[in-house]
SEDRENKE-246014 format. One line per 5 residues: number of its first residue (from 1); for each residue x, y, z of N, C-alpha, C, O, CB. Coordinates in Angstrom, 3 decimals, padded with zeros to 6 digits. Glycine has a CB too. Example, Ala and Ser with C-alpha at 12.3 -4.5 7.8 and 13.67 -1.06 7.14 Angstrom:
1	013.190/-005.690/007.800/012.300/-004.500/007.800/013.200/-003.300/007.800/014.236/-003.319/008.465/011.308/-004.473/009.046 ~ 012.850/-002.250/007.080/013.670/-001.060/007.140/012.900/000.030/007.870/013.409/001.138/008.039/014.084/-000.598/005.725
This chain:
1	108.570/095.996/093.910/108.935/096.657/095.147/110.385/096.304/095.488/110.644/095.129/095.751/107.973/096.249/096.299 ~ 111.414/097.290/095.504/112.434/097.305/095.958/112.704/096.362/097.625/112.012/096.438/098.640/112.603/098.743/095.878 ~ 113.546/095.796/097.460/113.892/094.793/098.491/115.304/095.216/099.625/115.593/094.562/100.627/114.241/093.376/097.553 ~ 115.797/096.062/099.293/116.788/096.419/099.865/116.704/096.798/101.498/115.825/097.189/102.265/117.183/097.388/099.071 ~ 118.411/096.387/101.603/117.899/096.360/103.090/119.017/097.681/103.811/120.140/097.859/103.340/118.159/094.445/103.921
6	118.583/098.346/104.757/119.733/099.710/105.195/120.308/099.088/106.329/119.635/098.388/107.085/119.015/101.434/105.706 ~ 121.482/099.298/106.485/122.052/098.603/107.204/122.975/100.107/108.286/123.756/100.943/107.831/122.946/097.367/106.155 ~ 122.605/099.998/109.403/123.290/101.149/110.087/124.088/100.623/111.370/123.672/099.622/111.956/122.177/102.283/110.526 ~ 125.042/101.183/111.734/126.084/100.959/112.957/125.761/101.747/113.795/125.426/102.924/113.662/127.521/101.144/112.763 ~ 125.895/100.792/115.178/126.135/101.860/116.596/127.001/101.166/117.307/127.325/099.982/117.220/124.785/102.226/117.654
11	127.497/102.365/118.323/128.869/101.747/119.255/128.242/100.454/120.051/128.915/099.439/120.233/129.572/103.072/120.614 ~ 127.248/100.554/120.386/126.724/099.195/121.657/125.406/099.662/122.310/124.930/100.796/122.355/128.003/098.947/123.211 ~ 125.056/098.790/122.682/123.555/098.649/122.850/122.614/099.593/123.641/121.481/100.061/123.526/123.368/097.459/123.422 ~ 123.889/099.645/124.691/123.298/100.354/125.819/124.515/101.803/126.325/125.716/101.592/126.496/123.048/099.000/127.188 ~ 123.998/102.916/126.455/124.943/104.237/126.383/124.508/104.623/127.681/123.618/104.186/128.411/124.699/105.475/125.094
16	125.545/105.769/127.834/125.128/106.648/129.014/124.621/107.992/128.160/124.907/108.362/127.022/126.526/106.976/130.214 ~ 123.613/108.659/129.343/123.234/110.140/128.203/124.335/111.133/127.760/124.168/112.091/127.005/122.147/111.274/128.963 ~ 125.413/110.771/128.315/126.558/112.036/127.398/126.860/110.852/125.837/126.854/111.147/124.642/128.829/112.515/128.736 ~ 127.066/109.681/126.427/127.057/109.393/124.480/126.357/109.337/123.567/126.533/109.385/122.349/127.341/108.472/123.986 ~ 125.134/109.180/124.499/124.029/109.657/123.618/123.340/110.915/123.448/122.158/110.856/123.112/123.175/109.005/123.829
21	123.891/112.068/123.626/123.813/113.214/123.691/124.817/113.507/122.568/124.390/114.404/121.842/123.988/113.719/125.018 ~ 126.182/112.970/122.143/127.263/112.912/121.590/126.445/111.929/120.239/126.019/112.701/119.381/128.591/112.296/122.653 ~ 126.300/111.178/120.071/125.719/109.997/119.219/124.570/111.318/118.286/124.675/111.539/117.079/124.712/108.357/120.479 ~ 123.507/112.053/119.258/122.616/112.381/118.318/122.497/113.426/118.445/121.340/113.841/118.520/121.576/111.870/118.236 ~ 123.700/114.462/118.543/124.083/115.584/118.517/122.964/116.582/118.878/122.342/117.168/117.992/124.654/115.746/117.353
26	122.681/116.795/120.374/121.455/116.899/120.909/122.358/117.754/122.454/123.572/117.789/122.653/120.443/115.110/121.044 ~ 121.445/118.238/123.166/122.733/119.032/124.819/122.378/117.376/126.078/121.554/116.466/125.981/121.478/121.665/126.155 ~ 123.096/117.574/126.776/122.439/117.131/128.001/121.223/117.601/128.597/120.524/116.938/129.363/123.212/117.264/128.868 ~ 121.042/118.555/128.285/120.042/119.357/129.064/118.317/118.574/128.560/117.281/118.309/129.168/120.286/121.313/128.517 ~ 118.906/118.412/126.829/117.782/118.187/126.483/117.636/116.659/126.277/116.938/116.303/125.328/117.504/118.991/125.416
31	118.368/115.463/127.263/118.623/113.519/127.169/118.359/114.105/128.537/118.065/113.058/129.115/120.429/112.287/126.589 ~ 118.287/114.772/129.191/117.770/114.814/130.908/116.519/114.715/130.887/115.921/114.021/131.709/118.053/116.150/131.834 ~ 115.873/115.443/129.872/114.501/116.345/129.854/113.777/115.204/129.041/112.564/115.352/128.888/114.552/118.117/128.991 ~ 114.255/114.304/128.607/113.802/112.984/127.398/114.000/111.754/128.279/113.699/110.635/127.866/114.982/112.806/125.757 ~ 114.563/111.988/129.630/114.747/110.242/130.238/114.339/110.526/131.477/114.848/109.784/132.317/116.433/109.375/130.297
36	113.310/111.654/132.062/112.648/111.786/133.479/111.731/111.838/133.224/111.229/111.779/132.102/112.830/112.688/134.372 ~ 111.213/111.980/134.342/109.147/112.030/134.079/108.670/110.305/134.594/109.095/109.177/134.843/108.480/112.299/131.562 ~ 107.576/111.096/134.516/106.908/109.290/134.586/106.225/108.781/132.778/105.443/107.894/132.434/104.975/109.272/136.123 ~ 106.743/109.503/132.244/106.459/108.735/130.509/107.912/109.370/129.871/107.933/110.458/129.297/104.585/109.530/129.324 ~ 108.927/108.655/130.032/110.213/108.818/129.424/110.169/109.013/127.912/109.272/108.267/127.520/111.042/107.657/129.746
41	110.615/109.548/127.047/110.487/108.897/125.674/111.676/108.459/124.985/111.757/108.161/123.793/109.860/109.767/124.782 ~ 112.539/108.449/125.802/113.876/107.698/125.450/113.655/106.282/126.370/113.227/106.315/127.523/115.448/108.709/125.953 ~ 113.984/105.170/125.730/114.116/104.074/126.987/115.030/103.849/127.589/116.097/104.135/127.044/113.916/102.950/126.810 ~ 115.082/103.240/128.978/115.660/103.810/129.983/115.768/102.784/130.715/114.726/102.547/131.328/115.085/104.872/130.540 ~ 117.068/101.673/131.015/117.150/100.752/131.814/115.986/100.936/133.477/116.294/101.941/134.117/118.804/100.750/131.985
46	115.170/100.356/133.915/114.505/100.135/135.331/115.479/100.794/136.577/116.229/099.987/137.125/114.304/098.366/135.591 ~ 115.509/101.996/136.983/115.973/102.559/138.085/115.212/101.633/139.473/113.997/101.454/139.558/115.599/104.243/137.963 ~ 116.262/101.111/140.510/116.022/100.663/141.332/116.168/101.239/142.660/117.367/101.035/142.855/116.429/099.841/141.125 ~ 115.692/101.877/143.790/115.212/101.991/144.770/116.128/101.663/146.050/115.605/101.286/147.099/114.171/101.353/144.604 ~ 117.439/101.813/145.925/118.338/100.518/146.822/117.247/100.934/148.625/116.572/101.929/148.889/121.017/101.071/146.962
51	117.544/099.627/149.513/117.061/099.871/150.845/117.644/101.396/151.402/118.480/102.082/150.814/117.576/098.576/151.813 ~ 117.084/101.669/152.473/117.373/102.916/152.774/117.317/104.664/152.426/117.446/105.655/153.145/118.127/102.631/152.797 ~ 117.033/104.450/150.808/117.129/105.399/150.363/115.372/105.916/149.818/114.315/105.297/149.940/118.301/105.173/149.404 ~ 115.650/107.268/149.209/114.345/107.979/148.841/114.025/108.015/147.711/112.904/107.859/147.228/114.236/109.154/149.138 ~ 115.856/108.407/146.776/115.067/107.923/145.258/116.172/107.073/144.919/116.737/106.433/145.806/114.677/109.240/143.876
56	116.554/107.003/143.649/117.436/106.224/143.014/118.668/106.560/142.568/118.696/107.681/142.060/116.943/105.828/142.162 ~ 119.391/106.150/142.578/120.938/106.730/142.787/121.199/106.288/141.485/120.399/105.655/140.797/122.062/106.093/144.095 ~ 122.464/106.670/141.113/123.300/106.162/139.574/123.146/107.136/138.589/122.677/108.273/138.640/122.692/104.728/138.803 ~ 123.615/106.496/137.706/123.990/107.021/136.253/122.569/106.301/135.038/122.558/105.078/134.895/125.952/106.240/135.808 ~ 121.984/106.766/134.622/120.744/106.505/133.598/121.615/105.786/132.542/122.779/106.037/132.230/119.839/108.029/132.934
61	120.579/104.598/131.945/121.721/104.029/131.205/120.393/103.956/130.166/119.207/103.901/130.492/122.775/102.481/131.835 ~ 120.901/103.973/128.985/120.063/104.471/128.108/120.128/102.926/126.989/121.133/102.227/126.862/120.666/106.168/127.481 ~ 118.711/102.672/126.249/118.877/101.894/125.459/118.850/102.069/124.350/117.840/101.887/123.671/118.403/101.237/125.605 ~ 120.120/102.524/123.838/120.063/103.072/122.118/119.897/102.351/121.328/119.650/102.979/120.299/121.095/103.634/121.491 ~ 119.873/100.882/121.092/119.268/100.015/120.071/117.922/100.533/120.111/117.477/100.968/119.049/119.365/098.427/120.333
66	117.236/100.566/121.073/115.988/100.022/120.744/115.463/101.375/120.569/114.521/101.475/119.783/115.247/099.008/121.804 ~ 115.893/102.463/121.157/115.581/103.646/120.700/116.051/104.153/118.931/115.346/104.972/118.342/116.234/104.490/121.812 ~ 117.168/103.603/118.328/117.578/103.751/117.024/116.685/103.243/115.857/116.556/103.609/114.689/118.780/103.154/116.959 ~ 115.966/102.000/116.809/115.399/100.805/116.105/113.895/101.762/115.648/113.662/101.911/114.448/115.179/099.142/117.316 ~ 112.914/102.387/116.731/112.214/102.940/116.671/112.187/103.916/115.777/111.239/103.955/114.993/112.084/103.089/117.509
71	113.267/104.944/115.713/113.294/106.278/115.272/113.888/105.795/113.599/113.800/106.441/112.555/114.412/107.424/116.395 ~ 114.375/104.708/113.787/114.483/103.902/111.723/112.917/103.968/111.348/112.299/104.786/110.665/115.135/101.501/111.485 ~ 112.495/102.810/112.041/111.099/102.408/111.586/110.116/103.744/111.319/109.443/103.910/110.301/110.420/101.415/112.788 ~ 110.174/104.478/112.240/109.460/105.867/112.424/109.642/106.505/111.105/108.636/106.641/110.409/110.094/106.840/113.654 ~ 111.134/107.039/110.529/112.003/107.551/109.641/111.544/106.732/107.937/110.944/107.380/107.080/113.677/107.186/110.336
76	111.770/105.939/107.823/111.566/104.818/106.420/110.843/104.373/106.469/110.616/103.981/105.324/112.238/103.825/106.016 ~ 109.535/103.794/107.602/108.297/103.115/107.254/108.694/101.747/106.996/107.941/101.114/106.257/107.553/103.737/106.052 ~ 109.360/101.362/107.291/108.911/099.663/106.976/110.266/099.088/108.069/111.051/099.851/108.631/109.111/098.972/104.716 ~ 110.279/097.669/108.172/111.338/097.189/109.358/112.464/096.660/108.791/113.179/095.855/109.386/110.807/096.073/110.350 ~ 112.792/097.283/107.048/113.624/095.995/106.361/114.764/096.907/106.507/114.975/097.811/105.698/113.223/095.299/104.594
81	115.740/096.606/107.864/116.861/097.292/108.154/117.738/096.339/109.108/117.126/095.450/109.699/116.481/098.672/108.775 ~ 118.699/096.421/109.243/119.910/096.111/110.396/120.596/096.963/111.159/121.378/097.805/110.716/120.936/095.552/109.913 ~ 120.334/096.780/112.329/121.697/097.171/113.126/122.961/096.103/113.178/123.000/094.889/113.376/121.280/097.423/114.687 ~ 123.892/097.013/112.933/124.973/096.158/113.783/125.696/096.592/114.986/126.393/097.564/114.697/126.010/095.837/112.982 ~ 125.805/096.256/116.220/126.273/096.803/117.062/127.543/096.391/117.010/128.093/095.458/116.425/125.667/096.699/118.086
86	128.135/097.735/118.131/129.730/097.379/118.028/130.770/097.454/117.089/131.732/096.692/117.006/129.876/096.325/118.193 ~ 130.459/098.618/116.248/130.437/098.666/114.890/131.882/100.108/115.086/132.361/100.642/114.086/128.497/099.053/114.072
């Protein structure tokens, strides 16, 4: 059994959805439609609630490691890979 290991680069850990819209050549329309809901399937830093308000304010910050990490494993079947971030 082959031992080799794939080794892939990303800019950094954590993106906003236009770079990651840019990253996996995909619209906004459709990293909007992948990071709302109440079962996201992109992961999605914990939106917080500030006092006063109704929903949550900001910019979605997206976790592309761990989403890259998934969609490897998913892709090749086995975990014998690297990221390197910052790459």
């Amino acid at each position: 059994m082959a031992s080799e290991i794939t080794i892939v680069k990303i800019p950094s850990e954590i993106v906003s959805p236009h770079e990651f819209a840019a990253l996996e050549r995909v619209s906004i329309a459709t990293v909007r439609r992948w990071t709302t809901g109440d079962n996201p399937c992109i992961p999605i830093e914990p939106r917080v609630i500030k006092p006063g308000r109704k929903r949550a304010s900001g910019m979605v910050r997206i976790y592309y490691a761990r989403w890259k990490e998934e969609q490897l494993r998913k892709a090749l079947g086995h975990s014998r890979f690297q990221l390197v971030i910052g790459a």
